[in-house]
C-alpha positions as CSV (number, residue, x, y, z in Angstrom):
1,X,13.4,-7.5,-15.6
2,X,14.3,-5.5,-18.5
3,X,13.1,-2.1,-18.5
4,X,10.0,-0.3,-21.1
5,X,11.8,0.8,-24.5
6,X,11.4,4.5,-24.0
7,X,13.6,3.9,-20.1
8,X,16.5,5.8,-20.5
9,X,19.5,7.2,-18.4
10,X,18.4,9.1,-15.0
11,X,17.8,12.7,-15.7
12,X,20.8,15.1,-14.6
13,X,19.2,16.8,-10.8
14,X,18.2,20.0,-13.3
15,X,16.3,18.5,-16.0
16,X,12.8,19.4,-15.9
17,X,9.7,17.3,-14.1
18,X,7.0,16.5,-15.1
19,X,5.0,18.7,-15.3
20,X,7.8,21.6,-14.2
21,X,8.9,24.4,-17.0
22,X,10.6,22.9,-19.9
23,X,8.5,19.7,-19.7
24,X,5.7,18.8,-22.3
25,X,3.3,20.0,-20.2
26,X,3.7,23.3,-18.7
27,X,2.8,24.3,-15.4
28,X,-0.2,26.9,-14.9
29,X,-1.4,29.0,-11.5
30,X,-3.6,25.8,-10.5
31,X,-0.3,23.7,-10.5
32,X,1.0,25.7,-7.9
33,X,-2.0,26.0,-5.8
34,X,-3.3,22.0,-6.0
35,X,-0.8,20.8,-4.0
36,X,-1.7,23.1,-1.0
37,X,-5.5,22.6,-1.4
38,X,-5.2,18.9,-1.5
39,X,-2.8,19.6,1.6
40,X,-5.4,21.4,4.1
41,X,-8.5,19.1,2.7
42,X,-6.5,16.4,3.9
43,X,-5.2,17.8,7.4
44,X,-9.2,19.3,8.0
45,X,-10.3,15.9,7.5
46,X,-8.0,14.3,9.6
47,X,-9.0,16.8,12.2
48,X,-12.4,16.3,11.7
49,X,-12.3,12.5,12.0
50,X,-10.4,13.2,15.4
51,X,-12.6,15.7,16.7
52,X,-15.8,15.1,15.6
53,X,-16.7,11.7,18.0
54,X,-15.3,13.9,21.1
55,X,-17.4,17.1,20.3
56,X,-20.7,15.1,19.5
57,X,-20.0,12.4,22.0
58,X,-20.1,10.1,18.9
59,X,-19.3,6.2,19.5
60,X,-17.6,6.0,16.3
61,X,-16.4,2.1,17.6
62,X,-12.9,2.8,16.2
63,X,-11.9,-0.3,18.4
64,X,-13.0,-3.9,17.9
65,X,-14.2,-4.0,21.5
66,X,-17.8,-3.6,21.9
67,X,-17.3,-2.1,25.7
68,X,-16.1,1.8,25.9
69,X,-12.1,1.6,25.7
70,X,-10.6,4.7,27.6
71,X,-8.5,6.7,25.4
72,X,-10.1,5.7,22.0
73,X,-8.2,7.6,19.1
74,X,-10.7,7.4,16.2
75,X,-10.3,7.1,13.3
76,X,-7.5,4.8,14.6
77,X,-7.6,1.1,15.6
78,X,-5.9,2.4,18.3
79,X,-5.4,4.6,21.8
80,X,-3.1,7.5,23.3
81,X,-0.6,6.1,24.7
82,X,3.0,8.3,25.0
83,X,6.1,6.6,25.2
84,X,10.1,6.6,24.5
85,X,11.5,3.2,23.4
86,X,15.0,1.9,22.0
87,X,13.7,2.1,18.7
88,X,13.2,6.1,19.2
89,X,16.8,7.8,18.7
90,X,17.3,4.9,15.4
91,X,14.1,6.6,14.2
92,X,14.9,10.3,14.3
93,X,18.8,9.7,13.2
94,X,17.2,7.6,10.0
95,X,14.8,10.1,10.0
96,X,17.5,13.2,9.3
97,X,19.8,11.0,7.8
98,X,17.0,10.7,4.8
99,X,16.1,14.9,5.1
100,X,19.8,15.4,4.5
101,X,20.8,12.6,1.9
102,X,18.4,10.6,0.4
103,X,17.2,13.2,-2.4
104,X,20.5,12.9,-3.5
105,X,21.4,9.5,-3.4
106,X,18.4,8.4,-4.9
107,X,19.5,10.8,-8.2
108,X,22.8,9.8,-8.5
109,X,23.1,5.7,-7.1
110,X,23.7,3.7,-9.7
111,X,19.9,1.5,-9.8
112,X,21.3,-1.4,-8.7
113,X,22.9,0.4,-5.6
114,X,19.6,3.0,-5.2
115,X,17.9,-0.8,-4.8
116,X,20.0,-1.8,-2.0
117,X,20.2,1.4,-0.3
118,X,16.3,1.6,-0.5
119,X,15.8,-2.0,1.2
120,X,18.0,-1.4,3.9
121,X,17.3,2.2,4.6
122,X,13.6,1.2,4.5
123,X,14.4,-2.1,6.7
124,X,15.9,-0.1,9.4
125,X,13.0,2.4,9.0
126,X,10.4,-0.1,10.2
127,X,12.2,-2.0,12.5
128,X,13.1,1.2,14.3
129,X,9.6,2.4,14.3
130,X,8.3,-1.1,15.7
131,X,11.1,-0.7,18.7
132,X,9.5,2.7,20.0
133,X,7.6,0.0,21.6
134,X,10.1,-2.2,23.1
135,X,11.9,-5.4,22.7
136,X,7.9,-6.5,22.4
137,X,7.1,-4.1,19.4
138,X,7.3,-6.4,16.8
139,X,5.5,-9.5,18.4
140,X,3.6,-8.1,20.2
141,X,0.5,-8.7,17.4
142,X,1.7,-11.1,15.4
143,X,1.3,-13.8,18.3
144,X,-2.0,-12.7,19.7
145,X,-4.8,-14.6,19.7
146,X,-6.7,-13.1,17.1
147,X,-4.2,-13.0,14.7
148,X,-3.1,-15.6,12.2
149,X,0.3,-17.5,13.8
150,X,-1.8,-19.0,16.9
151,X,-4.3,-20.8,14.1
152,X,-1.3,-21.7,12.2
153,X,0.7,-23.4,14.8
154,X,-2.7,-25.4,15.5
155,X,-2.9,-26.3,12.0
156,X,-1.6,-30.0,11.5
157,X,-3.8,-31.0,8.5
158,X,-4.0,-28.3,5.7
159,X,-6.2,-30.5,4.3
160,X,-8.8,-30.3,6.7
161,X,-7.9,-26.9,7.4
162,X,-9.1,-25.9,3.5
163,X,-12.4,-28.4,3.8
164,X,-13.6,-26.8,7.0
165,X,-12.3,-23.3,6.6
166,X,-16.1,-21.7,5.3
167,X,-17.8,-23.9,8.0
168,X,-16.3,-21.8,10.6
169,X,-16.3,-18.7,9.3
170,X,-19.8,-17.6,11.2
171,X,-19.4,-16.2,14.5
172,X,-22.1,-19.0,16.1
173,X,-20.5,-22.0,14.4
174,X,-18.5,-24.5,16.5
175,X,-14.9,-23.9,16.8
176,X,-15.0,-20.8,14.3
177,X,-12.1,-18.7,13.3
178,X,-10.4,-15.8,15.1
179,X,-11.1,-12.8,13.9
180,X,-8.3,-12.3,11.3
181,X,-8.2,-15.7,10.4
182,X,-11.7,-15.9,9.4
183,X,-12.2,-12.3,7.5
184,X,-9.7,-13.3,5.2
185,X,-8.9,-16.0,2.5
186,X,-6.7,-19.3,4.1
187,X,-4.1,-18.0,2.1
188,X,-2.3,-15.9,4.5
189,X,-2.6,-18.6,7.2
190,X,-1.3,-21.0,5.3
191,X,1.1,-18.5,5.0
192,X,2.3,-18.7,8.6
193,X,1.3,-23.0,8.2
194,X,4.6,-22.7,6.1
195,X,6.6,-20.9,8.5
196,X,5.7,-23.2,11.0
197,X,6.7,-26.2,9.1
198,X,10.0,-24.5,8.3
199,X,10.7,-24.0,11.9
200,X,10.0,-19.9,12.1
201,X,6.8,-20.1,13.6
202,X,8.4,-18.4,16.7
203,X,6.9,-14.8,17.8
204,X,9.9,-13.1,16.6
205,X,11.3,-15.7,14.0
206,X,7.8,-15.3,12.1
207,X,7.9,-11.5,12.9
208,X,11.6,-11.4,11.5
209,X,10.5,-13.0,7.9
210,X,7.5,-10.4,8.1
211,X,9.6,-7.0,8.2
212,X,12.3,-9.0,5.4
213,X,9.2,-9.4,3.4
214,X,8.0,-5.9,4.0
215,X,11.0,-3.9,3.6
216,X,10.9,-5.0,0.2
217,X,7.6,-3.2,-0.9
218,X,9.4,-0.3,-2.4
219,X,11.5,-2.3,-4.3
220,X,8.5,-3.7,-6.2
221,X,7.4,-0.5,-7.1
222,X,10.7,1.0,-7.8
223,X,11.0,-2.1,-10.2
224,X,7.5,-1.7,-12.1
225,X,8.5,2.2,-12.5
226,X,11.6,1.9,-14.3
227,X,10.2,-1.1,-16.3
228,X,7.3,0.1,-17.8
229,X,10.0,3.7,-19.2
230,X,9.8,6.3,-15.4
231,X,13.4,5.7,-14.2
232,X,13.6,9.1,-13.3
233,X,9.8,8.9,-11.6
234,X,11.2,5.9,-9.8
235,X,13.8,7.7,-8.4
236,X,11.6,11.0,-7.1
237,X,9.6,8.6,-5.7
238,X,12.0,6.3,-3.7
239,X,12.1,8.6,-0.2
240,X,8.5,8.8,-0.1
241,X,8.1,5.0,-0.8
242,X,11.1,3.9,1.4
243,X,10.4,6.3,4.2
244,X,6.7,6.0,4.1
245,X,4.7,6.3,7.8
246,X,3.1,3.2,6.8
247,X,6.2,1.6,8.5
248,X,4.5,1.9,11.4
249,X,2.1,-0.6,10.6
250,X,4.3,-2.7,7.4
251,X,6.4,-4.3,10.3
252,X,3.7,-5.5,12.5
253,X,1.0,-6.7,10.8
254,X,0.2,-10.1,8.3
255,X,-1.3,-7.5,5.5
256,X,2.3,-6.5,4.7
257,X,2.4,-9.6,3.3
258,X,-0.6,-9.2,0.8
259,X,0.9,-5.8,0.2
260,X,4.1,-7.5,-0.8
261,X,2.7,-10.4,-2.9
262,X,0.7,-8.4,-4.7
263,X,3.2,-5.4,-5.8
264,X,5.6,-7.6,-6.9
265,X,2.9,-9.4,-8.7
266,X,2.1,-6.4,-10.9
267,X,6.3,-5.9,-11.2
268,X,6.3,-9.2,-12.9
269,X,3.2,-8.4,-14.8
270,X,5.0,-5.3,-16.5
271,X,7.8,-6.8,-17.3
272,X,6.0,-9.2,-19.3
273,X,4.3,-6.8,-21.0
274,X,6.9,-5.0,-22.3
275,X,9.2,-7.6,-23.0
276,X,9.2,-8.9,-26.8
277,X,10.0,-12.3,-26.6
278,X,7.3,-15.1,-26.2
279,X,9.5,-17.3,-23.3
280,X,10.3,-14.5,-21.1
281,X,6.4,-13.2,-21.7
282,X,5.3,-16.6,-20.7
283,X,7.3,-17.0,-17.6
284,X,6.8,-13.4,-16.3
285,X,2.9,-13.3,-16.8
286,X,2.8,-16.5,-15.4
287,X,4.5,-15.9,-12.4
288,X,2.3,-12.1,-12.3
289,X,-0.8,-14.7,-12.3
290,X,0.5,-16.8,-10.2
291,X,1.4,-14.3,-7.4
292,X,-1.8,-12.2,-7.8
293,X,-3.7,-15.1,-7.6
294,X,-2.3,-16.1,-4.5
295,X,-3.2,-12.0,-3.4
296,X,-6.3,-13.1,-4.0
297,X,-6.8,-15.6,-1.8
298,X,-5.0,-14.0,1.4
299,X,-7.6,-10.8,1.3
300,X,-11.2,-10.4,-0.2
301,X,-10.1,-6.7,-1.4
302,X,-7.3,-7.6,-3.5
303,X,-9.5,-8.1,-6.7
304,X,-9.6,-4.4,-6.7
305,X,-6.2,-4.4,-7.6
306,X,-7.0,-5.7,-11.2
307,X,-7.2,-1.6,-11.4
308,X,-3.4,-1.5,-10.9
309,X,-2.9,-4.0,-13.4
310,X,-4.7,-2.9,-15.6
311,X,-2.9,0.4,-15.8
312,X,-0.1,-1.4,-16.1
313,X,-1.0,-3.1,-19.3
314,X,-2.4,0.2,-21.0
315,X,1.1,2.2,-19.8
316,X,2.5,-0.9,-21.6
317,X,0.4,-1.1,-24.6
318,X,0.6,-4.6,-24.2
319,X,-2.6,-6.9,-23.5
320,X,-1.1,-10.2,-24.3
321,X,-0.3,-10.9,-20.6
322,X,-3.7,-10.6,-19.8
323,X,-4.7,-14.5,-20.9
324,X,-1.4,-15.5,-19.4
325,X,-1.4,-13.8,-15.9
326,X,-5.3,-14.4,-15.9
327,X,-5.2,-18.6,-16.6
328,X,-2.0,-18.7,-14.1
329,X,-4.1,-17.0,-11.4
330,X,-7.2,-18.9,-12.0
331,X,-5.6,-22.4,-11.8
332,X,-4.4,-21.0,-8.2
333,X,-7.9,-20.6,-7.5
334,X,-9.4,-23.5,-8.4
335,X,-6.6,-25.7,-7.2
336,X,-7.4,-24.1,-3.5
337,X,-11.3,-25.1,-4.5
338,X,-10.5,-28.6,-5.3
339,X,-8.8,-28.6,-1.9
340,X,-11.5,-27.6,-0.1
341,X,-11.7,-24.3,-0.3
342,X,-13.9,-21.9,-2.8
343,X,-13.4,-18.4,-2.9
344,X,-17.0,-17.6,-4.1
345,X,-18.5,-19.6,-1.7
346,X,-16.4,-18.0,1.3
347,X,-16.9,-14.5,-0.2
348,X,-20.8,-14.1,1.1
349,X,-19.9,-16.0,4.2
350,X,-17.8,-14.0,5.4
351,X,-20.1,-10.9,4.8
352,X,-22.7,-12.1,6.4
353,X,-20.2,-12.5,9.7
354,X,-18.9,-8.6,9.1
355,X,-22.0,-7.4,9.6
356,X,-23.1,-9.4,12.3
357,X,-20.3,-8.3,13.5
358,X,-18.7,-5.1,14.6
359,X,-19.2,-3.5,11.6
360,X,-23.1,-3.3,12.6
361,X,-22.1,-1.0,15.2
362,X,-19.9,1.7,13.0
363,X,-21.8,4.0,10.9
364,X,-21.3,4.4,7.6
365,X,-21.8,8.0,8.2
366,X,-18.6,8.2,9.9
367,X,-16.4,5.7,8.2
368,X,-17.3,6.7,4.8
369,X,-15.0,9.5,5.3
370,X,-13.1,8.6,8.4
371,X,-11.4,5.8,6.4
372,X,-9.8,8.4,4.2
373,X,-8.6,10.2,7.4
374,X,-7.5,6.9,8.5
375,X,-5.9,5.8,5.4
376,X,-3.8,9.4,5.1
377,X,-2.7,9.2,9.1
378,X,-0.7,5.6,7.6
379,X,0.1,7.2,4.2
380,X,1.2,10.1,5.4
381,X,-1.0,13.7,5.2
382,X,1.3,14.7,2.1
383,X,-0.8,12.5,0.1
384,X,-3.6,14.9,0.1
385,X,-0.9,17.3,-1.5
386,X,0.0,14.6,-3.9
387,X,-3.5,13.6,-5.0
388,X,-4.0,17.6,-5.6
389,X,-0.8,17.7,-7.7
390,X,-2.6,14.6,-9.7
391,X,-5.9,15.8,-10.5
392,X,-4.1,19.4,-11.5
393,X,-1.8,17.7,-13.7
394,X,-4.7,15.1,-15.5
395,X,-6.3,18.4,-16.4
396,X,-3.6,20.1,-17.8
397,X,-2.7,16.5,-19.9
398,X,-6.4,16.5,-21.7
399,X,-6.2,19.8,-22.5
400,X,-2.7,19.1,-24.0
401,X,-4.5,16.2,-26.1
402,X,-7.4,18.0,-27.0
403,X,-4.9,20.8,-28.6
404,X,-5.8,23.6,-26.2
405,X,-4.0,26.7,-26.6
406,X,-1.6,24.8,-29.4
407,X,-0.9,27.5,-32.4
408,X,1.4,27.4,-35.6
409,X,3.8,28.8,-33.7
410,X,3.2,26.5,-30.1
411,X,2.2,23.5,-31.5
412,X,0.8,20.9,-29.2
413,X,3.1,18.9,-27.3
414,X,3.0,15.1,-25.5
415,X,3.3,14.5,-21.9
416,X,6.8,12.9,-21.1
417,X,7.1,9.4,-20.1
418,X,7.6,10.5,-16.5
419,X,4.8,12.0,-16.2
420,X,2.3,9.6,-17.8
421,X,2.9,6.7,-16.0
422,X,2.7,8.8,-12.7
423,X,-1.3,9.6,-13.5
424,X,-1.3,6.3,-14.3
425,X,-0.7,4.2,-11.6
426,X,-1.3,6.6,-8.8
427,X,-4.7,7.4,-10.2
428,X,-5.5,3.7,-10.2
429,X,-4.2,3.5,-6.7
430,X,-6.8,6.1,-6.1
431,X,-9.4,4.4,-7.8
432,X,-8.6,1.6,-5.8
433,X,-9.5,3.2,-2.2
434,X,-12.5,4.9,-3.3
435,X,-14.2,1.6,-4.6
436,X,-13.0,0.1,-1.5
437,X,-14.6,2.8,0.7
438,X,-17.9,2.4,-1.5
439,X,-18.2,-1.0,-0.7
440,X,-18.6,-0.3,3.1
441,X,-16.2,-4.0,3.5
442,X,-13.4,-1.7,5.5
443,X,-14.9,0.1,7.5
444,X,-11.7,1.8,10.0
445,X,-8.8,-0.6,10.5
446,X,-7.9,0.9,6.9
447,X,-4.5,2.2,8.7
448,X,-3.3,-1.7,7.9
449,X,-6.3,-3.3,5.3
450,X,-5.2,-0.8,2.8
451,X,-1.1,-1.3,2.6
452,X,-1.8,-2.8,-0.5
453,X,-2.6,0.2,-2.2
454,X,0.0,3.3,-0.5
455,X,2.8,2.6,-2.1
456,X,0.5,3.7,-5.7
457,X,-1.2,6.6,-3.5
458,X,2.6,7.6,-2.7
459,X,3.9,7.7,-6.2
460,X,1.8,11.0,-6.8
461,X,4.3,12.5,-4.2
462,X,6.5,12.7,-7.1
463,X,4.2,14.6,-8.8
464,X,4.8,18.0,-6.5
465,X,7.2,20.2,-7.5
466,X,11.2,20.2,-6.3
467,X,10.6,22.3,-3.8
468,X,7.8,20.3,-2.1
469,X,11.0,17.6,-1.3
470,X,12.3,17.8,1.5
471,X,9.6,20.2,3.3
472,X,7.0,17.1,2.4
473,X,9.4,14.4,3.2
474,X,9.8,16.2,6.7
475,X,5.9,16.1,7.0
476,X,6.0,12.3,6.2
477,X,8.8,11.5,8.8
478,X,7.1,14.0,11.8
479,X,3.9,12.1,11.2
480,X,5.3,8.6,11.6
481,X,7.1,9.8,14.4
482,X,4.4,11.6,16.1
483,X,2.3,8.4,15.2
484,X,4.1,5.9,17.3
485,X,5.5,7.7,19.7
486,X,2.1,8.5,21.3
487,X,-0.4,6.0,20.2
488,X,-0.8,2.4,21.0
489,X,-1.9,1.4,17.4
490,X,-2.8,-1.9,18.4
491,X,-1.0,-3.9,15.3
């Protein structure tokens, strides 16, 4: 993938941010104080989402179960539960190893290098994270009955499996999916089908491939940075993305695979839009297509991703991937309909089964905003410091357009690369999550339905200031920690 025309070398460690004095767009009092306001609306929220079931004796139903579950821990899908594994000392020496070195590293690593480094730090990251729990941690849910492996080793005509697949998605119909299986697309089953046929459809062979697959998330957003111009974003951004809290839930659970398909769908989808040439255009929107289109069919949400890409085109200032990426990913579509299997017609199915479901039983009032306390406990609490940093930084950018405070003297000035794509494709991760929440479709379990969309929460993290590092980083790695070590999280 070659990278945006305006990409250039890495910044030296002193060259301005964006954003930071010296940049295009200077830094006023509110720059200073976003980040903290964003940082104690999203730690009261949290709190509130924690103590607000307890104080009012709310049944909240964070778990699927419809029978009380002692030691509920809404807004997690999960339960206290305090325990040491031999995945704990791994964790906190990866943990200080990336406080001490991985600020620095990812400045000065050649890319190809800072690539490498980030998919194995962020592979040991997960794995030791899953270990907390034992030798167990990372099978534990990918072989449970609910989930998608069980259906898949079942599964001896795909053929069939497509034909019948909406007929038993009700809850009352004969033989109807498990729980996972049937609130999603086949796509992700036929994911584990594959695995199956290829011999990994073992607990921890099919768990193995998972954490490969997952490990590789950052990369994909590493990749789309530095192609669309934001080398130097790219490479504030790597801790955050590589040591994200979401580990917790990336090694354990089939949505790291959505997650996965779908980032480095919209990596392929900016490299062909900034490429020049027609052939590698062609091959790289078709393959974006093809790859979204397949995100499409393993998760109902994932058409709110179209926000991602779409940012993508506009940083790109290219739209002739659009008829590309969108005919690849339609012919995936419609060839999964002439096999049996419509998405449209699945689509209302399936919501009629959600709220017949649990989801009748959680209110609205709750999850509306217990989601986003849910989605920051997996992001990590420094994204409510990082979406502060990005709403004080898109203010100071339109008033820089519209010419505010620009003289003879101080004409106006542009935004830097950096810095644009930043607002950019965080903002459409944001966008993302809120017209999720809207559509009532998630309500809790967002700790794992929304990996698709942290890694573009998390790039706003290198929107804070230099000396927000390694303090915020620290934040990120205490909260995984504390995370796993004493909750069961139940994926």
């Amino acid at each position: 993938m070659s990278p945006h025309p305006d990409a250039s070398r890495p910044a030296p460690p002193d060259a301005p941010e964006p954003g930071a004095p010296g940049a295009a767009v200077a830094p006023e009092g509110r720059l200073r104080l976003a980040p903290w306001a964003g940082l104690v609306v999203a730690a009261l929220l949290v709190a509130a989402a924690m103590l607000v079931p307890v104080v009012f004796d709310w049944q909240v139903w964070a778990r699927s179960e419809r029978a009380q579950v002692s030691g509920q821990f809404p807004p997690l899908h999960g339960f206290w539960d305090p325990k040491v594994g031999i995945g704990t000392v791994p964790a906190v020496v990866l943990a200080v190893g990336a406080l001490l070195w991985s600020f620095r590293l990812a400045e000065r690593l050649p890319w190809r290098w800072l690539l490498v480094a980030a998919y194995v730090a962020g592979l040991a990251w997960i794995v030791a994270l899953a270990l907390v729990d034992g030798e167990h941690g990372l099978t534990r849910k990918l072989g449970a009955d609910d989930e998608y492996l069980p259906t898949a080793r079942a599964t001896d005509d795909i053929g069939a499996f497509l034909t019948g697949f909406v007929d038993r998605i009700p809850a009352d119909s004969e033989g109807q999916w498990p729980t996972h299986v049937a609130g999603h697309p086949p796509a992700i089953t036929l994911f584990f089908v594959v695995l199956v046929r290829l011999g990994l459809g073992g607990d921890l062979a099919a768990a193995v491939v998972v954490v490969l697959l997952a490990a590789s998330l950052a990369l994909a957003v590493l990749v789309t940075l530095r192609v669309l111009g934001a080398e130097g974003a790219a490479r504030r951004a790597a801790p955050f993305l590589v040591m994200t809290p979401a580990a917790v839930f990336l090694g354990v659970s089939g949505d790291a695979v959505i997650a996965v398909t779908v980032a480095w769908g919209i990596a392929a989808l900016a490299a062909g839009a900034v490429t020049t040439r027609w052939g590698p255009r062609i091959v790289w929107s078709g393959l974006a297509g093809v790859l979204l289109g397949l995100g499409v069919l393993m998760s109902y949400g994932m058409p709110l991703i179209g926000l991602v890409c779409v940012a993508v085109l506009v940083l790109a200032r290219s739209w002739w991937p659009l008829p590309i990426a969108a005919a690849s990913a339609l012919v995936v579509v419609l060839v999964f309909a002439a096999g049996g299997f419509a998405w449209w017609e699945a689509y209302p199915v399936l919501v009629e089964r959600y709220w017949h479901g649990i989801a009748s039983l959680r209110p609205a009032s709750y999850w509306l905003w217990g989601n986003l306390a849910a989605l920051l406990l997996s992001a990590g609490l420094l994204v409510g410091a990082g979406a502060g940093a990005w709403g004080a930084r898109v203010v100071e950018v339109v008033r820089a357009r519209r010419g505010g405070g620009a003289t003879e003297d101080t004409p106006r000035t542009r935004p830097d690369r950096d810095l644009v794509v930043l607002l950019w494709l965080a903002g459409a991760g944001f966008a993302c999550v809120l017209a999720a929440d809207a559509s009532r479709m998630s309500k809790a379990e967002v700790e794992r339905i929304w990996l698709p969309f942290i890694p573009w929460l998390t790039l706003s993290l290198a929107l804070l200031p230099r000396r927000w590092r390694v303090p915020g980083l620290a934040l990120q790695l205490v909260g995984a920690l504390v995370l796993q070590h004493l909750l069961y999280t139940s994926w």
